[in-house]
PyMOL Python script that loads the backbone (N, CA, C, O; Angstrom):
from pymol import cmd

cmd.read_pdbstr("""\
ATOM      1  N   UNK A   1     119.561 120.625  72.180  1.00  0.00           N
ATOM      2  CA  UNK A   1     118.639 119.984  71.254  1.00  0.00           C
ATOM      3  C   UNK A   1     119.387 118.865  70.508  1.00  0.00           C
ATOM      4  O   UNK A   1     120.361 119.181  69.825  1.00  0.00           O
ATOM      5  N   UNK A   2     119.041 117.710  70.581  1.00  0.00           N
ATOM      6  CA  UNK A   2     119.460 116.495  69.855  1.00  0.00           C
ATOM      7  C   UNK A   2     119.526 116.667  68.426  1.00  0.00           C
ATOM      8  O   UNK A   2     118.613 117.389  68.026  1.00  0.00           O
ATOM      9  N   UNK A   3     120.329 116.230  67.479  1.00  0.00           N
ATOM     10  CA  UNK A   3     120.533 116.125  66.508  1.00  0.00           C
ATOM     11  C   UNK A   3     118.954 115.120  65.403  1.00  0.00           C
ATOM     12  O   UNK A   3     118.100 114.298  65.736  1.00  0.00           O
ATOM     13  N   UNK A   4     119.252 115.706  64.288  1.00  0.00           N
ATOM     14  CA  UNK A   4     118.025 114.775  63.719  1.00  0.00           C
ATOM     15  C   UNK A   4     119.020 113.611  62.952  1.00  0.00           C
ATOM     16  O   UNK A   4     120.088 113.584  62.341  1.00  0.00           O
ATOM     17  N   UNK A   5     118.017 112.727  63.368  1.00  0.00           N
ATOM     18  CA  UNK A   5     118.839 111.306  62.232  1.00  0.00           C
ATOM     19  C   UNK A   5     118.639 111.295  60.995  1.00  0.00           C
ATOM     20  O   UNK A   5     117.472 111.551  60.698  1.00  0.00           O
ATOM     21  N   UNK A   6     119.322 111.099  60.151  1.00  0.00           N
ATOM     22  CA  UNK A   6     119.264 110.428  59.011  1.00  0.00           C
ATOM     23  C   UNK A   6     118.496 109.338  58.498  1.00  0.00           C
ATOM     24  O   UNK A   6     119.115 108.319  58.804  1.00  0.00           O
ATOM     25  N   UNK A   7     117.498 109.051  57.895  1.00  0.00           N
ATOM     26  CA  UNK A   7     116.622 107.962  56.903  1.00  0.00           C
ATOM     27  C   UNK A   7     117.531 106.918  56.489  1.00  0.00           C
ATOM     28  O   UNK A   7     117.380 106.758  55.277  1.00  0.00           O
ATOM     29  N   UNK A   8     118.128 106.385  56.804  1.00  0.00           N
ATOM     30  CA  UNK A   8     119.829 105.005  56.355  1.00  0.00           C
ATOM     31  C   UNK A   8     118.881 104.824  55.273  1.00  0.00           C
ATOM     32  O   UNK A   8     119.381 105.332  54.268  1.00  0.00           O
ATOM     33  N   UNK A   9     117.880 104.392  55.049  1.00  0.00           N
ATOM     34  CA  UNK A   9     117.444 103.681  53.395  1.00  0.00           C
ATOM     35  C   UNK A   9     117.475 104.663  52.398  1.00  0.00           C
ATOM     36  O   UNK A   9     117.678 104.291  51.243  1.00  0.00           O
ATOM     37  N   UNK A  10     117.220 106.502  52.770  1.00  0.00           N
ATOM     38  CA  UNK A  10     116.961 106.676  51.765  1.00  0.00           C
ATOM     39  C   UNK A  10     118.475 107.646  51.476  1.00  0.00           C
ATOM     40  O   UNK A  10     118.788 108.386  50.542  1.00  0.00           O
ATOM     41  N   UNK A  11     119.227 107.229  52.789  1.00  0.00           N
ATOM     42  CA  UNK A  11     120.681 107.832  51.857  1.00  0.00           C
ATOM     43  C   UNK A  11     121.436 107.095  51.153  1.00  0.00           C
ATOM     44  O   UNK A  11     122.387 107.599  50.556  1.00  0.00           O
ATOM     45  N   UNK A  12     121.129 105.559  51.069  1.00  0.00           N
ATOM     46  CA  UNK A  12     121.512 104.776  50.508  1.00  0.00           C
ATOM     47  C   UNK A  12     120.917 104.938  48.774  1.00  0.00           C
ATOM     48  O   UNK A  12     121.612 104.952  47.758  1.00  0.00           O
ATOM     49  N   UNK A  13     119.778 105.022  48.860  1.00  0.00           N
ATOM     50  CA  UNK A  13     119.152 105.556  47.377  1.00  0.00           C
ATOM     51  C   UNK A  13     118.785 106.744  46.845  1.00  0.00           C
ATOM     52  O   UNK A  13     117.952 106.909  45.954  1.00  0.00           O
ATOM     53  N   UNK A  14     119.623 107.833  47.586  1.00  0.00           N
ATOM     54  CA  UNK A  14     119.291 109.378  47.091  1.00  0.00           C
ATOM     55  C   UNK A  14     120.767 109.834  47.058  1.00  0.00           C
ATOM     56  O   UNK A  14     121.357 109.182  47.920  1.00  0.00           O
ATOM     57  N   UNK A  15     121.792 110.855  46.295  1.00  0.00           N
ATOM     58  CA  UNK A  15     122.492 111.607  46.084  1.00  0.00           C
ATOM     59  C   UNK A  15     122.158 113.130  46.013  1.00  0.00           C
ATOM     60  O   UNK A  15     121.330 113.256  45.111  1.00  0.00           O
ATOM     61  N   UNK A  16     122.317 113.803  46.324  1.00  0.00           N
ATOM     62  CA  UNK A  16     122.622 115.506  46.180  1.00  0.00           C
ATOM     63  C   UNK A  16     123.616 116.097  45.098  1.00  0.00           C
ATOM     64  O   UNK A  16     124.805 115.926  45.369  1.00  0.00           O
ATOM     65  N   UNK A  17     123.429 116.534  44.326  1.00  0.00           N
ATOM     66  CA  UNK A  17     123.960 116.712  43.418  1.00  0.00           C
ATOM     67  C   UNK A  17     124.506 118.103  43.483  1.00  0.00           C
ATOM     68  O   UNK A  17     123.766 118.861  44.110  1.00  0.00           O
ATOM     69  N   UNK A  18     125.559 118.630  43.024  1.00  0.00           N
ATOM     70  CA  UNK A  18     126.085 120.274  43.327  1.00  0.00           C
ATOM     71  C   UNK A  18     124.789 120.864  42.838  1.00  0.00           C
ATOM     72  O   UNK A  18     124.660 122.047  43.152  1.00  0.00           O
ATOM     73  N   UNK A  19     124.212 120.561  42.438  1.00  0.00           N
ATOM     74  CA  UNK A  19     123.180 122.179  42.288  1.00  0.00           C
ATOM     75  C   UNK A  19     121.775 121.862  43.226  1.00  0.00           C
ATOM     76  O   UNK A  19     120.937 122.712  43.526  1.00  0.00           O
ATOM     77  N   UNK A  20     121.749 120.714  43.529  1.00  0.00           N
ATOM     78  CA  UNK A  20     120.986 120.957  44.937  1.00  0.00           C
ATOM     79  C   UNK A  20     119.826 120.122  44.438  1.00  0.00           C
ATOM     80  O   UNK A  20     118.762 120.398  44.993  1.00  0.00           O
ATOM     81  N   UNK A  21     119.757 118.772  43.144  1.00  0.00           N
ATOM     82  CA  UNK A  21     118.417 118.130  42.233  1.00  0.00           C
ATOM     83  C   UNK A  21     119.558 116.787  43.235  1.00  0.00           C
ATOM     84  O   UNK A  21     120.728 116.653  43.593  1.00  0.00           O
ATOM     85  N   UNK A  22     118.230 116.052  43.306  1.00  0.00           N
ATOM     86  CA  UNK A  22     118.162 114.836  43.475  1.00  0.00           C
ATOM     87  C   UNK A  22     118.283 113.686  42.473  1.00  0.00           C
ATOM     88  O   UNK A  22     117.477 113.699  41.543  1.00  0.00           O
ATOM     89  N   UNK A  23     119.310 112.546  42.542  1.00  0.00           N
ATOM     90  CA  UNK A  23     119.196 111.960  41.646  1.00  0.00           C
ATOM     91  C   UNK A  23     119.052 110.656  42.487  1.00  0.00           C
ATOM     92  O   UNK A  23     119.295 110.470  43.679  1.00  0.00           O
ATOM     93  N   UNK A  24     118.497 109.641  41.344  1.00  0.00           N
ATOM     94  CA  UNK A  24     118.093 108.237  41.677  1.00  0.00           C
ATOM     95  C   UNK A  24     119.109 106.963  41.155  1.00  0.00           C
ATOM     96  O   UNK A  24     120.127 107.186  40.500  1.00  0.00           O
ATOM     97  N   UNK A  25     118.736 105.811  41.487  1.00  0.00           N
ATOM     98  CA  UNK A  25     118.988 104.793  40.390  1.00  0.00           C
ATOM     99  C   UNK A  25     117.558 104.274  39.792  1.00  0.00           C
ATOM    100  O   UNK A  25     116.801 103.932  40.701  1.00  0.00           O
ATOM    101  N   UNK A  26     117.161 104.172  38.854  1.00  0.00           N
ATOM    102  CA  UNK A  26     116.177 103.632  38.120  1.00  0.00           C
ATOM    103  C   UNK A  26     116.077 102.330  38.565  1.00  0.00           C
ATOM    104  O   UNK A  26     116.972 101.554  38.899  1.00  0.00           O
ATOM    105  N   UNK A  27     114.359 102.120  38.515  1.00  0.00           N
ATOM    106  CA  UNK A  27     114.338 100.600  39.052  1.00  0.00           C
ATOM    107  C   UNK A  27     113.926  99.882  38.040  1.00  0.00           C
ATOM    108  O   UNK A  27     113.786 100.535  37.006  1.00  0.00           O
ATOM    109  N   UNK A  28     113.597  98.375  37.952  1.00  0.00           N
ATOM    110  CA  UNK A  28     113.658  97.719  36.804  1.00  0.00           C
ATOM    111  C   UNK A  28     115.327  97.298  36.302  1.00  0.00           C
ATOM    112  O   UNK A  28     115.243  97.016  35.107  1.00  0.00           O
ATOM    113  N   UNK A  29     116.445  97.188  36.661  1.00  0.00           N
ATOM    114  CA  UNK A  29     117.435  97.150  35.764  1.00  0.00           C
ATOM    115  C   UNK A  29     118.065  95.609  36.493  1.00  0.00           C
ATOM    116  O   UNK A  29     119.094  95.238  35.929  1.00  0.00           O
ATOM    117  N   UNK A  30     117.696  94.890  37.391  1.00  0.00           N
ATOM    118  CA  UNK A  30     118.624  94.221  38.213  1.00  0.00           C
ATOM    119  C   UNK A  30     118.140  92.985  37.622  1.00  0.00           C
ATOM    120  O   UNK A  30     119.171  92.321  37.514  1.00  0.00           O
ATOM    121  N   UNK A  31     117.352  92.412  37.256  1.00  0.00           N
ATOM    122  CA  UNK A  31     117.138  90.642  36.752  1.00  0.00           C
ATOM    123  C   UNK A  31     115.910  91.123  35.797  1.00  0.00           C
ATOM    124  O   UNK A  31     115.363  92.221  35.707  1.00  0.00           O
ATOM    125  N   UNK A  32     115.604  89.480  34.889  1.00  0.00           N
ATOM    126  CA  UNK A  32     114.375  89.146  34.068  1.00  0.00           C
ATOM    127  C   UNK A  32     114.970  90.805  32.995  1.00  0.00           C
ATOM    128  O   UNK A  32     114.542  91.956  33.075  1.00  0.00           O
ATOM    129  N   UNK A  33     115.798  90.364  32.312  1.00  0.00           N
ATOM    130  CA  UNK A  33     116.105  91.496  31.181  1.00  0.00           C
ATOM    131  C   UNK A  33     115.837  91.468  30.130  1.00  0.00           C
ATOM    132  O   UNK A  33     115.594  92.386  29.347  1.00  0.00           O
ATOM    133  N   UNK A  34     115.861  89.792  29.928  1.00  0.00           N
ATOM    134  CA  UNK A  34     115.815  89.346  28.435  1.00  0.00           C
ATOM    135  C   UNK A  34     114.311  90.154  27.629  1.00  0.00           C
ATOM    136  O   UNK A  34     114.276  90.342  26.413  1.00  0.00           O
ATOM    137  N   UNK A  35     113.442  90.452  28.341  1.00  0.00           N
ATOM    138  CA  UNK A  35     112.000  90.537  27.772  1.00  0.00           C
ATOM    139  C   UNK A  35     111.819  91.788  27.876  1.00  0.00           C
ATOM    140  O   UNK A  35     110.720  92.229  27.541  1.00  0.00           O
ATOM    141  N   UNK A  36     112.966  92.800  28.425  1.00  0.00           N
ATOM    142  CA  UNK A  36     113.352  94.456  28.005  1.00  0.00           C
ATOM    143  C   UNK A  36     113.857  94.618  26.637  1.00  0.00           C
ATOM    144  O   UNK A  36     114.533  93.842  25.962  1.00  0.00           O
ATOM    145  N   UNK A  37     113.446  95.650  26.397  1.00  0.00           N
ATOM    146  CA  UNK A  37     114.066  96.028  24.880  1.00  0.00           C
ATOM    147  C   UNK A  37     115.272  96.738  25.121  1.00  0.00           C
ATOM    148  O   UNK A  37     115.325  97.521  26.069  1.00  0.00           O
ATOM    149  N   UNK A  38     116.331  96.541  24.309  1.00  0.00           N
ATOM    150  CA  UNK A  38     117.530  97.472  24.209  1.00  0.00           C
ATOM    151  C   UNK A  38     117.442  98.567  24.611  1.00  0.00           C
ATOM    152  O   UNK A  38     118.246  98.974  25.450  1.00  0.00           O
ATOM    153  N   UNK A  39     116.372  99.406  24.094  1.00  0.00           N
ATOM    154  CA  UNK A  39     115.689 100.840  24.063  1.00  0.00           C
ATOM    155  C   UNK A  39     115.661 101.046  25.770  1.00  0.00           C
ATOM    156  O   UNK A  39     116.218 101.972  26.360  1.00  0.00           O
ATOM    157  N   UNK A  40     114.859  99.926  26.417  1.00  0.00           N
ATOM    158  CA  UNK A  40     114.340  99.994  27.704  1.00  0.00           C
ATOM    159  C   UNK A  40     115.595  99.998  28.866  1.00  0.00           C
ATOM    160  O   UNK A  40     115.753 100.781  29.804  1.00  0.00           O
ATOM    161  N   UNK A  41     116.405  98.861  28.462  1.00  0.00           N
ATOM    162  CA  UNK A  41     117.448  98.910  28.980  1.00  0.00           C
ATOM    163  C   UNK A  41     118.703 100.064  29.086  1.00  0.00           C
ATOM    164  O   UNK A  41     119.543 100.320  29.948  1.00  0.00           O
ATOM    165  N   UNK A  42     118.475 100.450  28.149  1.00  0.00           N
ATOM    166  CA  UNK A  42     120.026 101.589  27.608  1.00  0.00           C
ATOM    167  C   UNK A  42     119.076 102.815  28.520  1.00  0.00           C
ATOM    168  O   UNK A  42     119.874 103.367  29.278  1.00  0.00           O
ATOM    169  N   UNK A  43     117.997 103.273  28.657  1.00  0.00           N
ATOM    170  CA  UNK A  43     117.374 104.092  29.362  1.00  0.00           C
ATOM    171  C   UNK A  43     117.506 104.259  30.588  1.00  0.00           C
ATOM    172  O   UNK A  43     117.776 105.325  31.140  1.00  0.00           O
ATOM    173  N   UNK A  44     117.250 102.782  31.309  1.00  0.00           N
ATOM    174  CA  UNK A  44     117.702 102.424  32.569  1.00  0.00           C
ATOM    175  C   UNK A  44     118.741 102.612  33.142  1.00  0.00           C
ATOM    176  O   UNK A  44     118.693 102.778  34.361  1.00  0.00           O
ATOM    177  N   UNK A  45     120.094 102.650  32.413  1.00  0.00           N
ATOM    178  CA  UNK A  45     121.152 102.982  32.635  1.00  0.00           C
ATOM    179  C   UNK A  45     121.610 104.278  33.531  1.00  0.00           C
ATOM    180  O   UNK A  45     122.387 104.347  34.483  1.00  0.00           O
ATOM    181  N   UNK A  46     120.931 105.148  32.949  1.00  0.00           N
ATOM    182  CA  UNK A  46     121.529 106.651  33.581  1.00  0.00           C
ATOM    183  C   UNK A  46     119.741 106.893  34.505  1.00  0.00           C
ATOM    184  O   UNK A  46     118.533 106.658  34.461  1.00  0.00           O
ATOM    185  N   UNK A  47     121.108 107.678  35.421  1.00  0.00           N
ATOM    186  CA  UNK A  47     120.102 107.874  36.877  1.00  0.00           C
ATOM    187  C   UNK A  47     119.430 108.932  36.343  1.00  0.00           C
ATOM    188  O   UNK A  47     119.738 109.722  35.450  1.00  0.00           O
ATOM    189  N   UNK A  48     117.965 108.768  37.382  1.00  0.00           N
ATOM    190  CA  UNK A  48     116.556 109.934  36.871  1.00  0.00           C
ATOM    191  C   UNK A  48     117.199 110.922  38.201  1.00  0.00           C
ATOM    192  O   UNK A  48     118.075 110.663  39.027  1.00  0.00           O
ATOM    193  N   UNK A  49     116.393 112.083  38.007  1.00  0.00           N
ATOM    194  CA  UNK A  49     116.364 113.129  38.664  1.00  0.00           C
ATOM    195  C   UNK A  49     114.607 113.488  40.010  1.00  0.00           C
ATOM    196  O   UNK A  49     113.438 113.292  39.678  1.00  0.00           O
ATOM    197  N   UNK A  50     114.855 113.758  40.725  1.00  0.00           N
ATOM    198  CA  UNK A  50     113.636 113.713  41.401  1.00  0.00           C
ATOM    199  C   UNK A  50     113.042 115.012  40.706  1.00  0.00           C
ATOM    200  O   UNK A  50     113.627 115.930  40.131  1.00  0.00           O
ATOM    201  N   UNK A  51     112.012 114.844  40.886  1.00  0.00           N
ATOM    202  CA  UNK A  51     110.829 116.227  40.231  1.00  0.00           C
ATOM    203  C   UNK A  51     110.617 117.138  41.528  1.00  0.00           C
ATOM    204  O   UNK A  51     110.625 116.595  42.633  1.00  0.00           O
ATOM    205  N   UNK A  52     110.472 118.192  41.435  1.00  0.00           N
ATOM    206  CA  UNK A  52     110.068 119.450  42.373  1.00  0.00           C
ATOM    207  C   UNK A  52     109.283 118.986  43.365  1.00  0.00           C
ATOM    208  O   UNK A  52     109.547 119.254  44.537  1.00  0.00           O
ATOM    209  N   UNK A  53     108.221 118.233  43.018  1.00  0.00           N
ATOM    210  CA  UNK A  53     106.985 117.911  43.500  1.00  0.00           C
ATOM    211  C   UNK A  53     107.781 116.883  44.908  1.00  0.00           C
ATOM    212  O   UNK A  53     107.759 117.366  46.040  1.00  0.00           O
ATOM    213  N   UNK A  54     108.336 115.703  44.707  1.00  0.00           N
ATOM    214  CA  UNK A  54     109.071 114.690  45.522  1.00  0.00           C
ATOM    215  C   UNK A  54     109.921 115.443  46.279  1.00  0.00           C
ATOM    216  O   UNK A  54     110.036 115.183  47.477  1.00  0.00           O
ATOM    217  N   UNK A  55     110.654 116.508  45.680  1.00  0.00           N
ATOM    218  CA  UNK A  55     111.944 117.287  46.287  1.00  0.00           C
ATOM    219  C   UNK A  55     112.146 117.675  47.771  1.00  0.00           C
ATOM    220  O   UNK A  55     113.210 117.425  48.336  1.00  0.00           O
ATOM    221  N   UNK A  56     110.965 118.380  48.488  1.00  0.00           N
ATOM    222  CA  UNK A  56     110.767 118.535  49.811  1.00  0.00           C
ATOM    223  C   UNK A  56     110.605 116.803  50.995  1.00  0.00           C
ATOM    224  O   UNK A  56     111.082 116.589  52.109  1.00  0.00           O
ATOM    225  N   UNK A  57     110.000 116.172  50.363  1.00  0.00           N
ATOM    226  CA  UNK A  57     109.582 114.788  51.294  1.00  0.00           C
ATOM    227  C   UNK A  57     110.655 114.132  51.506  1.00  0.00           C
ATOM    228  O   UNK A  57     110.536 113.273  52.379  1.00  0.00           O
ATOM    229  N   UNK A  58     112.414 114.284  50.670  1.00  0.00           N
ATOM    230  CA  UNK A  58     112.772 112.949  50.502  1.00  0.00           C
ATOM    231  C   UNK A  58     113.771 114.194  51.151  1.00  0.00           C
ATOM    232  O   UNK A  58     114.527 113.598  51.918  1.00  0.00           O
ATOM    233  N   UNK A  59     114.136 115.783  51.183  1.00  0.00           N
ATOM    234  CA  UNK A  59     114.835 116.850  52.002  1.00  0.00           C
ATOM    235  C   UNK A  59     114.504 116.026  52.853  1.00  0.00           C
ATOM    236  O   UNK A  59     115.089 114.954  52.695  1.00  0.00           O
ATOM    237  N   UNK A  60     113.558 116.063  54.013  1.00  0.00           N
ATOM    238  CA  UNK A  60     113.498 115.640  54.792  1.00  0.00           C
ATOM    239  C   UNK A  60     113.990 114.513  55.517  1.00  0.00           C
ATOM    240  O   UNK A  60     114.464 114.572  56.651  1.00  0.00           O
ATOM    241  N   UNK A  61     113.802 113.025  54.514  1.00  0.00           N
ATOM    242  CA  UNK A  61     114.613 112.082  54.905  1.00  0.00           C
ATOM    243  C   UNK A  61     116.095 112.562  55.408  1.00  0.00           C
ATOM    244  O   UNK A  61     116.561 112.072  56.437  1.00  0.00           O
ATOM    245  N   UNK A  62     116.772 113.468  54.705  1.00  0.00           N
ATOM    246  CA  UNK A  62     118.018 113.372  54.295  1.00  0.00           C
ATOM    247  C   UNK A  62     118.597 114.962  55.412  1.00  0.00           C
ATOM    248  O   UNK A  62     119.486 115.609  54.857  1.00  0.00           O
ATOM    249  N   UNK A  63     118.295 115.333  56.347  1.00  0.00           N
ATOM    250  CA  UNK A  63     117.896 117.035  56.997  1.00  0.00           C
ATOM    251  C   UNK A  63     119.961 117.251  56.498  1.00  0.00           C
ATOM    252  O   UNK A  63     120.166 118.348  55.978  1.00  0.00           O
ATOM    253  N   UNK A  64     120.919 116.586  56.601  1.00  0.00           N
ATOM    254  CA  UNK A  64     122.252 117.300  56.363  1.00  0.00           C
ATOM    255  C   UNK A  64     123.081 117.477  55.385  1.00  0.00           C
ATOM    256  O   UNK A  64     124.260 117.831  55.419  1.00  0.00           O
ATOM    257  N   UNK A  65     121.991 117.048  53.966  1.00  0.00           N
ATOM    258  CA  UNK A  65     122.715 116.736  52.827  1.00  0.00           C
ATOM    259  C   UNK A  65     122.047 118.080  52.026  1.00  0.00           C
ATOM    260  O   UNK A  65     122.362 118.324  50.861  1.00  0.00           O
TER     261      UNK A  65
END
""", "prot")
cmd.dss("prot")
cmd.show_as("cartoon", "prot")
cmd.util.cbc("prot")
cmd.orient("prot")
């Protein structure tokens, strides 16, 4: 039985984290900043976590991580 491939885009934008939660990079942070608030920006900073709900669809992308 052939091996399953890997999703290349979404291992590029998904991590596994030791306890097994998904984390992201937040979008919004790369250009047009000036018209973000500090608040908005400093938020952006630290990576989100995927929710339960997303958790199985994006397993999949990812079948060895």
């Amino acid at each position: 039985m052939p091996k399953i491939k890997t999703k290349k885009s979404a291992a590029k934008r998904y991590t596994i984290t030791g306890s097994g939660k998904i984390r992201y990079k937040k979008q919004g942070s790369r250009h047009i900043l000036t018209k973000k608030s500090r608040k908005r920006k400093r938020k952006l900073r630290h990576a989100g976590i995927i929710s339960a709900v997303e958790k199985k669809r994006i397993k999949s992308l990812l079948p060895y991580s």
